[in-house]
Legacy VTK file of the C-alpha trace (Angstrom):
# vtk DataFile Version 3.0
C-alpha trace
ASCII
DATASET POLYDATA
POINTS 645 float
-20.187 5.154 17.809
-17.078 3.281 18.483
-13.963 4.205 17.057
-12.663 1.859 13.729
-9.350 3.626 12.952
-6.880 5.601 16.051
-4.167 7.294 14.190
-0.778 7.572 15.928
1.505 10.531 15.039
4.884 10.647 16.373
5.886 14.605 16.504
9.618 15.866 17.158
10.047 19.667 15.617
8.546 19.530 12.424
7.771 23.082 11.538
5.795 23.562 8.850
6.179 19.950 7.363
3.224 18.906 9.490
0.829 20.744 7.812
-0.028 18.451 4.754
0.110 15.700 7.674
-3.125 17.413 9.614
-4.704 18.412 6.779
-4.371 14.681 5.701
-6.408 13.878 8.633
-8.893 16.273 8.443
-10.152 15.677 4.996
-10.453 11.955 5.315
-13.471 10.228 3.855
-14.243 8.052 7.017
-17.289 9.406 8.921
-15.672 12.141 11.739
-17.265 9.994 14.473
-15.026 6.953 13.358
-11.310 7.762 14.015
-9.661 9.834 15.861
-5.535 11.611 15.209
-2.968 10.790 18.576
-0.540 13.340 18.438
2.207 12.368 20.719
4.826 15.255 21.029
7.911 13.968 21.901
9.458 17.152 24.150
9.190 19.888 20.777
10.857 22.895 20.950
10.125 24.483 18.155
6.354 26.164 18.199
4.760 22.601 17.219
3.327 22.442 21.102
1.365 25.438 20.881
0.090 24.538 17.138
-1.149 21.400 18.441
-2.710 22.416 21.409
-5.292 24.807 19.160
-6.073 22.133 16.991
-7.117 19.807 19.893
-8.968 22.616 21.330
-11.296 23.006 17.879
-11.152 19.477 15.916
-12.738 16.936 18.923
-11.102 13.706 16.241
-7.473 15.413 17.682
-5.755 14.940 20.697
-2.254 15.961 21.788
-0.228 14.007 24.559
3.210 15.958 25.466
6.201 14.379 26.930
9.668 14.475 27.612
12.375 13.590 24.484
12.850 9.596 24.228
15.203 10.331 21.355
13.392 8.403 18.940
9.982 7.278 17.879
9.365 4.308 19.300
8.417 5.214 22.438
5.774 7.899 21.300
4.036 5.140 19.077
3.820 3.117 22.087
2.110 5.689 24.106
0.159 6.485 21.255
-1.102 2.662 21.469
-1.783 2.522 25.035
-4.293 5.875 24.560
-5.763 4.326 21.327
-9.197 3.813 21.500
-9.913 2.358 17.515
-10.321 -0.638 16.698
-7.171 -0.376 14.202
-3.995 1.394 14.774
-2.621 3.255 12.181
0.867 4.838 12.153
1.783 8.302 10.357
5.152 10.325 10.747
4.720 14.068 11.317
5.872 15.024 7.738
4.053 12.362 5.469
0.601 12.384 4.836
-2.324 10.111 3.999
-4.386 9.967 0.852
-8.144 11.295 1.265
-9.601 7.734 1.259
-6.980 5.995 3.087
-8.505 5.291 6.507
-11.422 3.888 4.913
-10.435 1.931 2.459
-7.744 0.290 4.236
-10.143 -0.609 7.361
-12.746 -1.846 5.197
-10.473 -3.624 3.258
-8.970 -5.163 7.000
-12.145 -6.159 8.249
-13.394 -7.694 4.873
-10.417 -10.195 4.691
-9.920 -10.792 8.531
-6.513 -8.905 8.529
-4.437 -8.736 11.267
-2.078 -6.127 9.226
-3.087 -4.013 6.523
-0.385 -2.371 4.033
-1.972 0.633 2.178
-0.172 1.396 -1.244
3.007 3.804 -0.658
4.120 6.708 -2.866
7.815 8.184 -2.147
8.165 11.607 -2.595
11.604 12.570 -3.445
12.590 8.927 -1.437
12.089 5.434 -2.034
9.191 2.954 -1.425
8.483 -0.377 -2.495
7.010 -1.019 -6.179
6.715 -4.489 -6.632
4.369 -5.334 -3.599
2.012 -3.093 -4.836
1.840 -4.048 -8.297
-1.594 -5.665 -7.592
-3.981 -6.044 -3.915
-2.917 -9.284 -2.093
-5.766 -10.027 0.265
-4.585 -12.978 1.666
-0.192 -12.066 1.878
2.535 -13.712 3.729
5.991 -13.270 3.493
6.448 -16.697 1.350
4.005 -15.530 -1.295
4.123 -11.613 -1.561
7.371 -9.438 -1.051
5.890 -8.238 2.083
9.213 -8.181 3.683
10.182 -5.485 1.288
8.040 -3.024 3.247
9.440 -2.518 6.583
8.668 0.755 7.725
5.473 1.250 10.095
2.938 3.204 8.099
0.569 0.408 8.013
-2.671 -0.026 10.217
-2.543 -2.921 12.760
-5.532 -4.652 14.722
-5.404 -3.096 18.172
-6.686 -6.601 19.767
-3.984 -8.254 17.581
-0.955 -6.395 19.138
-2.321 -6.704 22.600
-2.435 -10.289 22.242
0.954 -11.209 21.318
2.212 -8.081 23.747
4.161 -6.686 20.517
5.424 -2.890 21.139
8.070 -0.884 19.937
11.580 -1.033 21.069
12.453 2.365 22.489
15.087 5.100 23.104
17.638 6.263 21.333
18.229 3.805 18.264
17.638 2.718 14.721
15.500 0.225 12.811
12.902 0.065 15.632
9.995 -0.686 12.941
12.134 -3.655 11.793
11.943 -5.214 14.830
8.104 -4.239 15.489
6.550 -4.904 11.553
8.885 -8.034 11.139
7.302 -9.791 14.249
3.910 -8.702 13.142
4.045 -10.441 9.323
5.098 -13.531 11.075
2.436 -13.817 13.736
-0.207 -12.285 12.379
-2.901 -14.648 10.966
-3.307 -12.432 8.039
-2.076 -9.809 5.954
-3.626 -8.167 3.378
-1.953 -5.828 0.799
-4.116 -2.667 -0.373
-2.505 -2.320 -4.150
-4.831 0.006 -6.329
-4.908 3.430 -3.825
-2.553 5.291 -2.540
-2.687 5.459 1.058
0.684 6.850 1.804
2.671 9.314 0.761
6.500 9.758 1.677
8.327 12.373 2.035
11.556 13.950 1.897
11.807 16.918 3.147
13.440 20.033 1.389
16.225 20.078 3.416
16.239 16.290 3.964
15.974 16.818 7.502
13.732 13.924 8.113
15.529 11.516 11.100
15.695 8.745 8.038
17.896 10.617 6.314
20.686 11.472 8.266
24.009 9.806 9.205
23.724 6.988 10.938
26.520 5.623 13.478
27.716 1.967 11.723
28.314 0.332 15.217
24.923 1.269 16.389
22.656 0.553 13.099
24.252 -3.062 12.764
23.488 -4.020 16.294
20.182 -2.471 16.315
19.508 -4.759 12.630
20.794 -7.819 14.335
17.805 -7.171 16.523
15.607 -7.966 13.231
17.563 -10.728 12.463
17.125 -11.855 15.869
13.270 -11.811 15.453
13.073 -13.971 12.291
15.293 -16.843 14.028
13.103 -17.110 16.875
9.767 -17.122 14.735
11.198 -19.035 11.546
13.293 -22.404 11.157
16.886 -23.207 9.293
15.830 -23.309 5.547
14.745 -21.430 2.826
12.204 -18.630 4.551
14.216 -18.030 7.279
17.148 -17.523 3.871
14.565 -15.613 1.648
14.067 -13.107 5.026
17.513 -12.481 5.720
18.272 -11.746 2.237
16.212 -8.782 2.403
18.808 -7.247 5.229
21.869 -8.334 3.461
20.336 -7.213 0.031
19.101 -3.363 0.916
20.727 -2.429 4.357
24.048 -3.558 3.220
25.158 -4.684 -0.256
23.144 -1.707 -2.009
24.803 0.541 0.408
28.355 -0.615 -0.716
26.733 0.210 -4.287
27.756 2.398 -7.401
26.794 5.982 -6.229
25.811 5.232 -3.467
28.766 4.018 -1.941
31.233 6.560 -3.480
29.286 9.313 -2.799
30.721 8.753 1.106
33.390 10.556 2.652
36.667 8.041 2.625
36.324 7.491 6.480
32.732 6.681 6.900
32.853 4.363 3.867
35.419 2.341 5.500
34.205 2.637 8.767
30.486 1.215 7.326
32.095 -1.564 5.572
33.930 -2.744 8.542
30.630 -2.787 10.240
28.664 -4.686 7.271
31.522 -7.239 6.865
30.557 -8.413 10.669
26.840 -9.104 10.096
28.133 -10.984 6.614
30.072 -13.410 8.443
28.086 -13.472 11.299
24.995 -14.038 10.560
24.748 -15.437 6.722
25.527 -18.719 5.670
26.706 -19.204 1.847
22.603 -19.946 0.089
21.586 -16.365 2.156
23.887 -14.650 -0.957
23.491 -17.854 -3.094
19.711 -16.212 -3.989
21.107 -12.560 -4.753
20.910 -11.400 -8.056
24.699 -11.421 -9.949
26.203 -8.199 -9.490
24.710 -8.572 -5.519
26.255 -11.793 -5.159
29.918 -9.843 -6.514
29.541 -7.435 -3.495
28.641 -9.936 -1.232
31.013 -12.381 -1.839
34.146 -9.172 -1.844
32.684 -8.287 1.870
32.744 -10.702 3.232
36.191 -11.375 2.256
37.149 -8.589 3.559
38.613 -6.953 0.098
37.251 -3.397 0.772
39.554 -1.787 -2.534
37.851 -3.936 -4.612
34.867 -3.436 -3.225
35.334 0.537 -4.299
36.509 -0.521 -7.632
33.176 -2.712 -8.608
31.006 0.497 -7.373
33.453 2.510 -9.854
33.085 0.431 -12.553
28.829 0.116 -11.649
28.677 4.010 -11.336
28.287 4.268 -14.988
25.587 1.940 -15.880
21.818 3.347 -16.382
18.802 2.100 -18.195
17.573 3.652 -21.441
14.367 3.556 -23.086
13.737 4.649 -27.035
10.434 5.681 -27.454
9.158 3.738 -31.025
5.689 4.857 -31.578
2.463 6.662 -30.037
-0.876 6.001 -30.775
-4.204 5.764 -30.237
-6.639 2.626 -30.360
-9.695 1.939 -29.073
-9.884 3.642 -26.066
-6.294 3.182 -25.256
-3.014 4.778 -26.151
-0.068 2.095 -27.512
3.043 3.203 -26.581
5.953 1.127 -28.292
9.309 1.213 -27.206
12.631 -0.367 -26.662
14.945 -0.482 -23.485
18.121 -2.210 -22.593
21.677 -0.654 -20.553
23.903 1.426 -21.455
27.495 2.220 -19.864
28.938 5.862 -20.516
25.996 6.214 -22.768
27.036 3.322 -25.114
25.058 -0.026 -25.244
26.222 -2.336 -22.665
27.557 -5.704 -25.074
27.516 -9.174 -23.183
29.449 -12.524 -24.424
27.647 -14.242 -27.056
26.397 -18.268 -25.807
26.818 -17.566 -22.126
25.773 -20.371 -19.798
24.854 -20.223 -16.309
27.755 -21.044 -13.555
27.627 -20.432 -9.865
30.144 -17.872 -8.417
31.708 -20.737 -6.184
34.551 -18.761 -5.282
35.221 -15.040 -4.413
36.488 -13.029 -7.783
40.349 -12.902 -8.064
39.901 -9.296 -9.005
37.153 -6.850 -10.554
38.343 -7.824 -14.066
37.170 -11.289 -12.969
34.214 -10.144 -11.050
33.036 -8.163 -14.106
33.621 -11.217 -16.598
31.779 -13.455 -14.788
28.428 -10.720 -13.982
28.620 -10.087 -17.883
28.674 -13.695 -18.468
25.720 -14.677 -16.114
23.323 -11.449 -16.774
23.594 -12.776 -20.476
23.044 -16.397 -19.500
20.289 -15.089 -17.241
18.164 -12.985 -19.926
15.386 -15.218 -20.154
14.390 -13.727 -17.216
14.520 -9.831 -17.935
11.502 -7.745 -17.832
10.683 -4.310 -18.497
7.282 -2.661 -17.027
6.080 0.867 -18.074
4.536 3.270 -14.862
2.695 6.505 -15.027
3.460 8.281 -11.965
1.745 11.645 -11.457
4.161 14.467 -11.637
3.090 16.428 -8.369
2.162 13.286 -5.725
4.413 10.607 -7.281
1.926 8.330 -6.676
2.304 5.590 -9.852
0.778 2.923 -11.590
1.734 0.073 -13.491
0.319 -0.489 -17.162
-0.380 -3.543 -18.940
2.961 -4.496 -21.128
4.056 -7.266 -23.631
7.427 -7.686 -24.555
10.035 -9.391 -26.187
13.383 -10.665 -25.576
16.097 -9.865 -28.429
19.531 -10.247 -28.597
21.465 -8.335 -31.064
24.899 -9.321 -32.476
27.838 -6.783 -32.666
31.557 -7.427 -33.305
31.330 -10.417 -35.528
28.746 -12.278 -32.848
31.173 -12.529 -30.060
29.311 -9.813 -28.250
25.440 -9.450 -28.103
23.533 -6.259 -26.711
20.234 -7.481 -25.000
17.085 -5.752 -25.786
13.647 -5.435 -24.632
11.075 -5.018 -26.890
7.649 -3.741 -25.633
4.395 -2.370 -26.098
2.460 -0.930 -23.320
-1.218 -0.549 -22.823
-2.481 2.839 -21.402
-6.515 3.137 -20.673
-7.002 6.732 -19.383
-9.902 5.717 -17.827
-8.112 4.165 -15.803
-5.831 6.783 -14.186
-7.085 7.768 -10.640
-6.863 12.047 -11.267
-6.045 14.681 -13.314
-2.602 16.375 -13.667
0.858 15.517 -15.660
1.529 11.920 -15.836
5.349 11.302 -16.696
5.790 7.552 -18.478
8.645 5.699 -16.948
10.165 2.293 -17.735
11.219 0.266 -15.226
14.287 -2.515 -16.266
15.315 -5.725 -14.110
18.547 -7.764 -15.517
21.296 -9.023 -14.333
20.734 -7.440 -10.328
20.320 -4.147 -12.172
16.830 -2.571 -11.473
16.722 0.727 -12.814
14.294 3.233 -14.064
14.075 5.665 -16.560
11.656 8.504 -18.777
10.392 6.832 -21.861
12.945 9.157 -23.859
14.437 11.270 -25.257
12.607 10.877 -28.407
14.658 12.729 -31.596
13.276 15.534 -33.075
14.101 13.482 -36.301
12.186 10.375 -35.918
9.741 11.958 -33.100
6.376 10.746 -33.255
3.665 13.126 -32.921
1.074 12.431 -30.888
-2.630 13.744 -30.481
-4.997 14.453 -27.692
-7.971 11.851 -27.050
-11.063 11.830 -25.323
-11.277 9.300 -22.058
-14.166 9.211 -19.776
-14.742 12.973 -20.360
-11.579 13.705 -19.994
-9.136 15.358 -22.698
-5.630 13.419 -22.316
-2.927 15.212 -24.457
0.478 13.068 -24.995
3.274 15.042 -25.433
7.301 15.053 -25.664
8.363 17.370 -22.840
10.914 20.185 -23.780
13.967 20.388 -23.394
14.604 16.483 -22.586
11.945 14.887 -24.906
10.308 12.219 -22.339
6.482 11.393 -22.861
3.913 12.806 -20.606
0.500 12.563 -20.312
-1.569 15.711 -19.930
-4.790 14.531 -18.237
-7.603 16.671 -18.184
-5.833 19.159 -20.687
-7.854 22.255 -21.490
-7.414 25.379 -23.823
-4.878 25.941 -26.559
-3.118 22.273 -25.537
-5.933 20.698 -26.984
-5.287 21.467 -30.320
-9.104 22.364 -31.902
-7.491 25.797 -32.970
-6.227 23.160 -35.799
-9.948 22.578 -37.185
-9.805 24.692 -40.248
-13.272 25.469 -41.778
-13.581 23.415 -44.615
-13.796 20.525 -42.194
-17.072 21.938 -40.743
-20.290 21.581 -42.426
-23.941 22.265 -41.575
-26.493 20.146 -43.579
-30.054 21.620 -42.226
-30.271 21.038 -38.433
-26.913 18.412 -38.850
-23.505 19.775 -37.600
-20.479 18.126 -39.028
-17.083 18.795 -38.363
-13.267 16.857 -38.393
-11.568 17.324 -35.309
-8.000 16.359 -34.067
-9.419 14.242 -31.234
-9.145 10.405 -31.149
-12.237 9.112 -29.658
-14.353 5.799 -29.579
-17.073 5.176 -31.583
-20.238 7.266 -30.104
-17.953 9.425 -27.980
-20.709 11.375 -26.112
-20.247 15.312 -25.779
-21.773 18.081 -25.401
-21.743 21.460 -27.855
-22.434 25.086 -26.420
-23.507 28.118 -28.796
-23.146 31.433 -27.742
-24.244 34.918 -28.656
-25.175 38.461 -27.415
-25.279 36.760 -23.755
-27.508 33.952 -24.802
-26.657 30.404 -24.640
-28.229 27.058 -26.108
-26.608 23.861 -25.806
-26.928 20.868 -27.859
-26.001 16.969 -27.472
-23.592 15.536 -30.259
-20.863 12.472 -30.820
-17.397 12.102 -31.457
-16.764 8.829 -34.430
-13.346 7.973 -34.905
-11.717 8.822 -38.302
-11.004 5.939 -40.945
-7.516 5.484 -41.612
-6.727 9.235 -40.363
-6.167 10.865 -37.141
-9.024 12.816 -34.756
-12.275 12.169 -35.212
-16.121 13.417 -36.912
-18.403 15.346 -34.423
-21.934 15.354 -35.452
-24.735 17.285 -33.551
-28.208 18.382 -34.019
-28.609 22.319 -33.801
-30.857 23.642 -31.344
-34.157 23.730 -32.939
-35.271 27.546 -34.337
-31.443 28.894 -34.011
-32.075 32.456 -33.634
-31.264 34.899 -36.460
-27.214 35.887 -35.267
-23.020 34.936 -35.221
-22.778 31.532 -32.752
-19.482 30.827 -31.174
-19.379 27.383 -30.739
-17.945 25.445 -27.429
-17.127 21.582 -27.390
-17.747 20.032 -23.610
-15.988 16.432 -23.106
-18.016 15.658 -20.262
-22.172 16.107 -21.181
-22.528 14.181 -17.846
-21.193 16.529 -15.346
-22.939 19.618 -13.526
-20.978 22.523 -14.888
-19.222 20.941 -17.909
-16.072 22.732 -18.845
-16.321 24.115 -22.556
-13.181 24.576 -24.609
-13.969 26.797 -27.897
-13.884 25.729 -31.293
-11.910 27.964 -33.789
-15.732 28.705 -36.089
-18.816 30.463 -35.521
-22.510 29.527 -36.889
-24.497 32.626 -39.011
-27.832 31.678 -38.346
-30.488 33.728 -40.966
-33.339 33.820 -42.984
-30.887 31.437 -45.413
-29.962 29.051 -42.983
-27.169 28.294 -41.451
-23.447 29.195 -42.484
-19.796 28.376 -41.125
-18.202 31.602 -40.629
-15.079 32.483 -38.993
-15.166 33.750 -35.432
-15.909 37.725 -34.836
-12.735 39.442 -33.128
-13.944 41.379 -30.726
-14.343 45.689 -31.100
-12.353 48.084 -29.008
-15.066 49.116 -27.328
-15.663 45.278 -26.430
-11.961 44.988 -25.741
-12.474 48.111 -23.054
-15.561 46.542 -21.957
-13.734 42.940 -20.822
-10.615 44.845 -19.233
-13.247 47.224 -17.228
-14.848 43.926 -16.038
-11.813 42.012 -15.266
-10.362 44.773 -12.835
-13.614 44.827 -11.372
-13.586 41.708 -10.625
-10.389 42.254 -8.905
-11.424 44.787 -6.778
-14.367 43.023 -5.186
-12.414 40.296 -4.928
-10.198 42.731 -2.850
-12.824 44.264 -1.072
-14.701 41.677 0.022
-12.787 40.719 2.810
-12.190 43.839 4.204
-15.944 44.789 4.231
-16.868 41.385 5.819
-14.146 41.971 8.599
-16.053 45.255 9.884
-19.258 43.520 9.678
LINES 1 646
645 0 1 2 3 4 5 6 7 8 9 10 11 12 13 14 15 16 17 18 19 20 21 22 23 24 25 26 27 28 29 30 31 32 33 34 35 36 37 38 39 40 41 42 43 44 45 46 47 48 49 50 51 52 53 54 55 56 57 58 59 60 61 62 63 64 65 66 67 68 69 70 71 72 73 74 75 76 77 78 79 80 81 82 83 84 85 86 87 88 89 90 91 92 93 94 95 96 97 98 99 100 101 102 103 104 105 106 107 108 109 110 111 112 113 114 115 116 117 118 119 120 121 122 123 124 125 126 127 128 129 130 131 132 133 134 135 136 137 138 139 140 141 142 143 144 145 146 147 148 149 150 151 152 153 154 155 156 157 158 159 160 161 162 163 164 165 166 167 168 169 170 171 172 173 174 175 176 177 178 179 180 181 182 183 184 185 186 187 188 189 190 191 192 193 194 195 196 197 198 199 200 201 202 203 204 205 206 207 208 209 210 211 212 213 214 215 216 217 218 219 220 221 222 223 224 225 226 227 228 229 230 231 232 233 234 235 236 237 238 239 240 241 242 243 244 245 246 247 248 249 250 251 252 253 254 255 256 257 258 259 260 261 262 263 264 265 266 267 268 269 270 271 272 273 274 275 276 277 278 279 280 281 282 283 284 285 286 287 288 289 290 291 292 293 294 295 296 297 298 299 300 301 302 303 304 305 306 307 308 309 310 311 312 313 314 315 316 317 318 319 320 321 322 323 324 325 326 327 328 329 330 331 332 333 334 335 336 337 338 339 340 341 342 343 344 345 346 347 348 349 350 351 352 353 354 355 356 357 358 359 360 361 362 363 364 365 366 367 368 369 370 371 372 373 374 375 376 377 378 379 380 381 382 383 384 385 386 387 388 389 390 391 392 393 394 395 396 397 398 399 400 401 402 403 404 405 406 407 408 409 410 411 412 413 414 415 416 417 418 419 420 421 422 423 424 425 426 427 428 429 430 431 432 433 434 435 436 437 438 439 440 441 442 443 444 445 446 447 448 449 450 451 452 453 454 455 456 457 458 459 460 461 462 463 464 465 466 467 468 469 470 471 472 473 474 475 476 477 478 479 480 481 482 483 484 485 486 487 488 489 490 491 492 493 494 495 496 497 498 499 500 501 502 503 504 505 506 507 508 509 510 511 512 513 514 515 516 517 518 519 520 521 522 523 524 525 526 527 528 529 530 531 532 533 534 535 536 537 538 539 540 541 542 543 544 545 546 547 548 549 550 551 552 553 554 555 556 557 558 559 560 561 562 563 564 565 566 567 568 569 570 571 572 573 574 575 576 577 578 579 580 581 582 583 584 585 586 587 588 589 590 591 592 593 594 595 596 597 598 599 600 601 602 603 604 605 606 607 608 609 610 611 612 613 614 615 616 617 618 619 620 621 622 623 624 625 626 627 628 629 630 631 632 633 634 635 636 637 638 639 640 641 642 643 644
């Protein structure tokens, strides 16, 4: 069959960090027969070579090039290209990895919208990635109507025919920003784009050590001439105006002005910060005209307009003064509905840890001239981001704990100013509720809420937290799609989570006391501290002396109290004994997983009767330790016995 997807890994001494990157490829969804993994080892010297060689030797979907060092990874992309034999290209650094699906979703997804470029949703592991142009799938995505230019690096999947067509490669050698130059020119020739916004196809990472090549220092002289190679790319493919503005804002905005940022900037030795700005002050005033800055949010447009006057002190001062600013979210309630969980909440700035206070009646006024000073250049950003708060928002994410892959959640908010020092000064607050269906989230795991603030050129994020133990709401578990999902305020800091797929003590049923269970005939009732929808289906498990009967029942939400009522039929002729009694979320699956309930069933010539649940003898107590440690030692065994066979 011919190949749909060639994947092209670039490989320079990873170590061990290129393990999660093959076993990425080998567990992908797409049929075996339809991609194949380019390895193209770029002169390794650690034991990378030898690792690579076995794999192409036993997986036929690998193969393994070797070469000598080019010093970066352009060059091994390229040959990567020429050997392709897919339809798509795909490219994949040695120490990222792909999600299971990836291949295939983002190929189908390619060929079903005509695509010369496909962008699979990114996840940043310990690092940044873009979280706006994934908010939703943009099938049909240019850089005028989708923040595609936001997305420069080359872990996308490209049309083979498409590239050989316009004779688009990567620049090679020794150098920087090489995917700038190749992804920029691809967006604006390609005759489509499409944007893959609901699965995570990528995961970056950051290594332990931050060794990755990204991540280390870069020489200023060389990095700015290398960008002005990007630059160069959108004058020859875009005209004077407002695109060819919009593009180069994106270089101006993240490769330079957020570098001469807050932390960011004074976290720099003295001598390389200088040595960077003299660099970034060149591009400024060679290469941006006055509406390039014009469109930059207000405290961008300060450390624009300072560089390119040249005033590096003040420069240092405004990233002082920035350093202490952070978004906070107060966590106002936490409940279930429906299906869903509400989660209300309030967020706004803070400076030092005090609520950030803005004049009172601002109005909007161009910064036509460069600041005097930062006392000036702080006025006037405190003067616009008030002016400007009619167009604030605040989003809540849930991004999952170990992959940091995240997902945005339906949110409603409010604008409100609030008047301090006899009205002068105003702290601006956003008021919101969020929307979170379980059923919704793509896996199981730890879920960690985060709000996500944009005002005044300040986008920050933050836990939804800390919550006081004071005014802490207490949340319960619910029941989603078979799945138990626990809220809860983690300890020490007090930020929500969400516990999907909690099981065992977590779950709270050791709160169901035994006056809340009754047994009417054949009809089990029983409150338990479960939200659930109406008709909730589940599945109930009785156990005793090594016999087990199961038994279909409902969870019914509570009126006007928390949890829920689970009804069930018993199994017809209960046999005369004690019943321990299991609750399974999930009556659909295979091998349902049971959780106990804190009650046993006495069935008898009298019926039925709630009783609490036996402890278990000594001699029972021996008899589960004997069985555990024998368990162990086959477990032990096992291997050793099958080795000699």
């Amino acid at each position: 069959m011919p190949v749909k997807v060639s994947v092209i890994v670039p490989v320079y001494n990873p170590g061990i960090y290129i393990e999660d990157c093959i076993s990425s490829l080998r567990r992908q969804s797409l049929p075996p027969e339809e991609y194949e993994a380019i390895f193209v080892d770029d002169g390794s010297t650690d034991g990378t070579p030898a690792l690579l060689g076995r794999l192409a030797a036993e997986d036929p979907r690998m193969r393994v090039i070797h070469q000598e060092n080019s010093g970066w990874s352009g060059k091994p992309r390229n040959v990567g290209i020429a050997s392709a034999r897919g339809e798509f290209v795909m490219f994949v650094d040695n120490d990222d990895y792909l999600g299971d699906e990836a291949l295939e979703r983002m190929y189908a997804y390619g060929v079903a919208n005509g695509a010369d470029v496909v962008v699979g949703k990114m996840a940043g592991k310990n690092r940044g990635v873009p979280v706006e142009l994934f908010r939703r799938n943009h099938p049909r995505a240019t850089v005028e109507n989708a923040p595609l230019i936001d997305s420069l690096t080359p872990h996308k999947m490209f049309r083979r025919a498409f590239l050989d067509e316009i004779g688009l490669r990567f620049p090679e050698g020794r150098r920087r920003l090489e995917d700038h130059v190749f992804v920029t020119e691809a967006y604006l020739r390609a005759a489509n784009v499409s944007v893959l916004g609901d699965y995570v196809c990528y995961y970056h990472v950051r290594r332990d050590d931050a060794s990755n090549a990204g991540f280390q220092r870069f020489d200023p002289v060389g990095y700015f001439t290398n960008l002005r190679e990007a630059l160069d790319v959108v004058e020859r493919y875009t005209g004077p105006g407002p695109v060819r503005d919009r593009l180069f804002r994106r270089w101006l905005r993240v490769e330079m002005v957020e570098r001469l940022r807050a932390r960011r900037l004074l976290g720099l030795p003295e001598d390389y910060r200088q040595e960077l700005f003299v660099e970034i002050h060149k591009v400024v005033v060679e290469r941006f005209g006055p509406a390039v800055a014009a469109g930059l949010q207000p405290t961008q447009q300060v450390v624009a307009s300072l560089t390119a006057a040249d005033r590096y002190d003040d420069v240092v001062a405004f990233a002082e003064w920035e350093a202490g600013i952070a978004a906070t979210a107060t966590p106002a309630g936490v409940e279930w509905e429906g299906g869903s969980l509400r989660l209300g909440f309030t967020a706004e700035y803070a400076s030092a840890g005090t609520p950030m206070t803005f004049p009172a009646g601002a109005v909007r006024a161009p910064l036509a001239d460069t600041p005097k000073n930062v006392e000036e250049a702080v006025a006037w950003v405190g003067a616009e981001t008030a002016a400007r708060f009619t167009e604030a928002t605040v989003d809540l994410l849930l991004r999952e704990r170990s992959s940091s892959a995240q997902y945005f959640q339906p949110v409603e908010f409010t604008r409100e100013t609030v008047a301090v020092d006899g009205g002068e000064q105003v702290r601006l607050v956003l008021r919101a509720t969020a929307s979170v269906d379980p059923r919704v989230l793509p896996g199981d795991g730890v879920w960690d809420a985060v709000v996500r603030v944009k005002l005044g050129g300040w986008t920050k994020e933050c836990r939804l937290g800390p919550a006081p133990h004071a005014t802490r709401p207490e949340p319960y578990a619910g029941v989603a799609a078979g799945r138990a999902v626990l809220p809860y305020w983690t300890e020490p800091h007090g930020d929500l989570s969400l516990d999907v797929a909690v099981r065992g003590r977590r779950l709270g049923l050791g709160q169901v006391r035994r006056p809340d269970v009754t047994v009417s005939g054949a009809r089990l009732r029983a409150r338990i501290p479960l939200h659930a929808a109406d008709g909730t289906p589940v599945r109930l498990r009785f156990s005793s002396a090594g016999r087990t009967l199961c038994a279909p029942g409902t969870l019914t939400a509570e009126p006007r109290r928390p949890g829920s009522r689970l009804e069930a039929t018993l199994p017809s002729g209960l046999p005369r004994g004690v019943w321990r009694v299991a609750l399974g979320l999930d009556p659909d699956a295979a091998e349902p997983l049971f959780s106990g309930l804190p009650f046993a069933l006495r069935a008898g010539r009298g019926g039925v009767l709630v009783v609490r649940v036996p402890r278990p003898g000594t001699g029972q107590k021996l008899l589960r330790r004997a069985r555990r440690m024998l368990g162990v030692a086959r477990a032990r065994v096992a291997p050793l016995i099958k080795g000699r066979r």
